[in-house]
C-alpha positions in Angstrom: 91.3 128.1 37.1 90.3 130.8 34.5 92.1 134.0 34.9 92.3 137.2 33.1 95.3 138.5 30.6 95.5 142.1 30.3 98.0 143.8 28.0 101.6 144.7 29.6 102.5 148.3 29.1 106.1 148.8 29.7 106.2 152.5 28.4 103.4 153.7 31.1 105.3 151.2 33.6 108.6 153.2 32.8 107.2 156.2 33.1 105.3 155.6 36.5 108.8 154.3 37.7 110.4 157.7 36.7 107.9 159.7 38.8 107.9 157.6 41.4 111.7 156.6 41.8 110.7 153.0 42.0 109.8 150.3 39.5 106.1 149.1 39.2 106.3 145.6 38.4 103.7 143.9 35.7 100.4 143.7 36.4 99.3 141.4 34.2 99.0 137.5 35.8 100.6 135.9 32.7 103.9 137.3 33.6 104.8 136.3 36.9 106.9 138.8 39.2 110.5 137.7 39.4 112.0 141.3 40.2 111.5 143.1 44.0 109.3 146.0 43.2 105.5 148.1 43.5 102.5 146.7 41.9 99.7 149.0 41.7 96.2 148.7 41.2 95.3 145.9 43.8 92.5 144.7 45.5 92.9 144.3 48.7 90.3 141.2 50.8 90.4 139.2 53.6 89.8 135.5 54.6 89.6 133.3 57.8 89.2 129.8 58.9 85.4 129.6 58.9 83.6 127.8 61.8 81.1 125.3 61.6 79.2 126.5 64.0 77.4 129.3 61.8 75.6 126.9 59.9 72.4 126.0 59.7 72.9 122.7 56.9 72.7 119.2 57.8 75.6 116.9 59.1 76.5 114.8 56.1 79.3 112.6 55.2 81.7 114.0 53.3 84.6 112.9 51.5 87.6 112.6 53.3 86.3 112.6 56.4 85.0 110.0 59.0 82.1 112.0 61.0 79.6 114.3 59.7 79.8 118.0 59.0 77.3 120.3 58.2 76.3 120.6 54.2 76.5 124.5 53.7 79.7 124.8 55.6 81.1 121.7 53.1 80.2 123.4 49.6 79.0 127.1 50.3 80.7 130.0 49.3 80.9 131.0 52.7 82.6 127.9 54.1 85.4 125.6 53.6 85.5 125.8 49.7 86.2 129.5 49.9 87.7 129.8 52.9 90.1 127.5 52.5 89.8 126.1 56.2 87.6 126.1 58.9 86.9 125.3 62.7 84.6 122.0 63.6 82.0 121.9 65.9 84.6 119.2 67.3 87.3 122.4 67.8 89.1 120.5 65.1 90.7 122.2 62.0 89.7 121.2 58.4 91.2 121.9 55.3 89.8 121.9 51.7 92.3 119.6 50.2 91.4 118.7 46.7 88.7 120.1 44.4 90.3 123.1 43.3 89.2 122.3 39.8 85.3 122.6 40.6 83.6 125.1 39.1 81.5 127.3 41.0 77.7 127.9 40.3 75.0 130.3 41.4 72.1 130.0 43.7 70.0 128.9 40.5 72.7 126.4 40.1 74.3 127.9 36.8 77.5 128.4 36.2 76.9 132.1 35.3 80.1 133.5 37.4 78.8 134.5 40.8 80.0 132.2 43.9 77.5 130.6 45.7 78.1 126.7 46.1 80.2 124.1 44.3 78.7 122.6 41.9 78.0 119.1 43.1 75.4 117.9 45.7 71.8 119.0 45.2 69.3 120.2 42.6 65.4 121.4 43.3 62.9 120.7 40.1 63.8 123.8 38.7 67.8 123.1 38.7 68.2 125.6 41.3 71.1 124.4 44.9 69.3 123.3 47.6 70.6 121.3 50.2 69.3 119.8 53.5 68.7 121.7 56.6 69.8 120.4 60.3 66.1 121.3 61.3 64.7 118.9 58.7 63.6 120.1 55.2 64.9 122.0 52.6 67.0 125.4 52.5 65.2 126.0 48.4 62.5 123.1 47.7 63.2 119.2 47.9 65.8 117.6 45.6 65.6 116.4 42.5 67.5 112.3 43.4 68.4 112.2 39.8 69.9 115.4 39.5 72.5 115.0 42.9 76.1 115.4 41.4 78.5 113.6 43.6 81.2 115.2 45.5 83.5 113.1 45.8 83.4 111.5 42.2 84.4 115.6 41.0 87.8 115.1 43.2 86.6 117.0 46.1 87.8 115.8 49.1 88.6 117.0 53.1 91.1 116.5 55.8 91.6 117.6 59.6 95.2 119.2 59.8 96.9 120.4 62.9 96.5 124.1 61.9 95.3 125.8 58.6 97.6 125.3 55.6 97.5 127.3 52.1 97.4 125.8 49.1 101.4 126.1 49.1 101.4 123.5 51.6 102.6 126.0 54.0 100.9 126.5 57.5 98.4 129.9 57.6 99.3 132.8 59.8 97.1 135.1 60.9 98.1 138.8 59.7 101.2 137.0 58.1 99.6 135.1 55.1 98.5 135.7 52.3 96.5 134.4 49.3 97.5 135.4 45.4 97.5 134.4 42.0 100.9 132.6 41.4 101.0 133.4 37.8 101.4 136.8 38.9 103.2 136.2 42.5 105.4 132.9 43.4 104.5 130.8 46.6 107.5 132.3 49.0 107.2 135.6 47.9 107.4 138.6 50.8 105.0 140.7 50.1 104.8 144.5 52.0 101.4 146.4 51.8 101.1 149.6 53.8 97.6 149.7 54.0 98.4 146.8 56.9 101.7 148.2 58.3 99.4 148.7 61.9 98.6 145.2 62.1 101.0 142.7 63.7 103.6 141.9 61.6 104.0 145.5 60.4 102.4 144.9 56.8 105.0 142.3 55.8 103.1 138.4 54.5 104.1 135.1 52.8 102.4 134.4 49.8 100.8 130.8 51.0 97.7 130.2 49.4 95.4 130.7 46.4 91.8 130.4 45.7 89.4 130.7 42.9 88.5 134.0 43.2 92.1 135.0 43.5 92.4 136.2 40.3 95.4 139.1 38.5 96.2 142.2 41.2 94.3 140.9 44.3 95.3 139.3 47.2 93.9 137.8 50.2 95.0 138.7 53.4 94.3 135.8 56.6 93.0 137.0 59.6 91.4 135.8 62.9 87.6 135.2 62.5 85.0 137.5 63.1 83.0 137.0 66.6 79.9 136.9 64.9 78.7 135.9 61.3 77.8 138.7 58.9 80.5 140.8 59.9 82.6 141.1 56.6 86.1 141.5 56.6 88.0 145.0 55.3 87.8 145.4 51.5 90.3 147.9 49.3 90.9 148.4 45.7 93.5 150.7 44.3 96.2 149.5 46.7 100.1 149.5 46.3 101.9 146.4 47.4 105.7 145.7 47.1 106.6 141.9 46.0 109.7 140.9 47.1 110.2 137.3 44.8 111.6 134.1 47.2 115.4 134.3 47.5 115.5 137.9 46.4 116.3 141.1 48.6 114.2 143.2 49.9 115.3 146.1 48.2 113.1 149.4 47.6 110.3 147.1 49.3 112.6 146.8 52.6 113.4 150.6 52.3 109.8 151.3 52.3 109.3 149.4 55.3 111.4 151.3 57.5 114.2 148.7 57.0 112.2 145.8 58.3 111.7 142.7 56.4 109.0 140.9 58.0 109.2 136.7 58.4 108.7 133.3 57.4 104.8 134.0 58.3 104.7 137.4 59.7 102.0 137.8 62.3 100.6 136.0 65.4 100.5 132.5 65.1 97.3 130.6 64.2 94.6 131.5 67.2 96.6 135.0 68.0 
């Protein structure tokens, strides 16, 4: 995964500290946080276990898995390769397991940085992502056979799980987990962010997960799924969080919490 290096400026840092009576650790995601502290600057996002149902692709095989899913919700932006996890038609819970490396191309199929589908599967005559629809057809013109790039020989591959896990390995909690950058915050980490100190678990999560767009000063927060599609989840830049590194105290972050130092997962457990 690419990610962006931006210059460390202690002397500002120090200086914000003074006025603020705390420290504000490094922003940058080449050096990763290994003191409890503030980190300003961050974007704020949240994520969910998509659900199938949504979806309007074709049930394809996939790799992985035994029965057939829907296309869109396979290598869409908007499903599992984003999302991380997602609910089945079936009730079941999958999990993007492998793939990470994939690059992501736009709806003209070029790699030209926005996030639309994987690129693998299907290609119209003009190289733009199509992909086939459960109606019969085409979502953008008829493929191209020669141009199809193959899933599963690009390392991507699927897997029910009993619940949603991050990329950690650790098991998702909604309004207790969170997606980051771990060259910038460790797997483990506590991490308090006051814009969520309403929300169950008090604004305390567990760094759990990562993702392609996780990228510097921005974390993801997991949360329950919307009822219906289209509704987008909160978005925030310019946000303070306090990272509290695995194994260290909470400190000036615990202080700012009112004392409290949230959990293992924070939040209600996965369908809360």
């Amino acid at each position: 995964m690419l990610r962006r290096r931006t210059e460390i400026r202690p002397l500002l840092l120090l200086a914000a500290a003074m006025l603020s009576l705390c420290l504000l650790l490094p922003s940058s995601a080449g050096a990763v946080i290994k003191k409890t502290g503030w980190v300003k600057d961050v974007t704020l996002t949240e994520y969910y276990p998509t659900p199938e149902k949504w979806f309007v692709g074709k049930k394809i095989n996939a790799p992985g898995l035994t029965d057939k899913h829907r296309a869109d919700w396979l290598y869409s932006a908007y499903g599992l390769p984003m999302e991380g996890s997602g609910i089945g038609l079936d009730g079941r819970t999958y999990h993007y397991a492998d793939g990470y490396d994939v690059p992501w191309v736009g709806k003209n199929g070029k790699r030209d940085g926005s996030y639309y589908w994987l690129d693998v599967g299907w290609r119209n005559k003009k190289g733009a992502v199509t992909f086939p629809l459960e109606g019969g057809g085409w979502s953008n013109g008829p493929e191209v056979k020669n141009r199809y790039k193959s899933p599963k020989e690009r390392g991507v591959r699927f897997q029910v799980v009993k619940w949603p896990i991050g990329a950690s390995g650790k098991k998702l909690n909604f309004w207790g987990s969170i997606a980051v950058d771990p060259d910038l915050i460790k797997f483990g980490s506590r991490v308090y962010v006051p814009a969520y100190r309403n929300k169950p678990g008090g604004g305390w999560f567990v760094a759990a997960d990562t993702g392609g767009a996780i990228d510097g000063r921005h974390i993801d927060i997991y949360r329950p799924p919307p009822k219906k599609k289209g509704i987008g989840g909160n978005y925030f830049s310019s946000k303070r969080i306090c990272v509290v590194p695995p194994k260290k105290a909470l400190g000036i972050c615990g202080k700012a919490a009112g004392g409290t130092g949230g959990g293992t997962g924070g939040g209600g457990g996965v369908g809360t």
